[in-house]
DOTORKOL-488528 format. One line per 10 residues: number of its first residue (from 1); their letters; for each residue x, y, z of C-alpha. Coordinates in steps of 0.05 Angstrom, whole numbers. Layout:
BEGIN
NUM> A> X:Y:Z ~ ...
//
This chain:
BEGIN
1> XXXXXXXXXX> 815:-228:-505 ~ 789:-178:-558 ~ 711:-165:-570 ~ 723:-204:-641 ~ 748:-265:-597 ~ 696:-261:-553 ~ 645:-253:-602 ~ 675:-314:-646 ~ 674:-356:-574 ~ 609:-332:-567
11> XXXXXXXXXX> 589:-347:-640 ~ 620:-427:-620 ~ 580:-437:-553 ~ 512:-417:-599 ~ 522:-478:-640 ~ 533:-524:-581 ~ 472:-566:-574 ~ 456:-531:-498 ~ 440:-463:-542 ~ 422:-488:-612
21> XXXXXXXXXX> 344:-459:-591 ~ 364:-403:-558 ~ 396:-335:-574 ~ 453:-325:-542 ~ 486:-272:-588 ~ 442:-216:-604 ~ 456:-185:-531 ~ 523:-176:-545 ~ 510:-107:-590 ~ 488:-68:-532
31> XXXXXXXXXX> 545:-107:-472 ~ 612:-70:-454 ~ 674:-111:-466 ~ 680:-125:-396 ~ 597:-150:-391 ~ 614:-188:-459 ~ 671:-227:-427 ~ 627:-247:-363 ~ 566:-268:-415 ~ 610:-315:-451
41> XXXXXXXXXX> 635:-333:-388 ~ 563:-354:-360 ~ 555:-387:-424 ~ 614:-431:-422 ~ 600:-448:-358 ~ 527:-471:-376 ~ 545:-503:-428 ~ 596:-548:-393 ~ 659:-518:-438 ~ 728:-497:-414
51> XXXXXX> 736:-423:-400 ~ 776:-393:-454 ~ 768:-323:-437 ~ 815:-321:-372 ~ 883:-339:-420 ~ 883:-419:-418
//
């Protein structure tokens, strides 16, 4: 996935109701591809959504 994906996938999860009062976006200015793939990762994960960043 590119950064733009990740950071659109990432700009999805923060409207779930799970993150609606927390920031989960901000971070990603200062995270390497590779750290930005594992946060949205996390984030899918704790947010009970279907991995999209390992190509399903």
């Amino acid at each position: 996935m590119t950064r733009a994906e990740l950071l659109a996938r990432l700009q999805e999860l923060q409207q779930m109701p799970k993150f609606q009062n927390r920031d989960i976006c901000t971070i990603s200015a200062v995270l390497s591809k590779e750290a930005l793939t594992r946060h949205v990762e996390v984030c899918e994960t704790a947010a009970g959504a279907l991995s999209r960043t390992d190509g399903r």
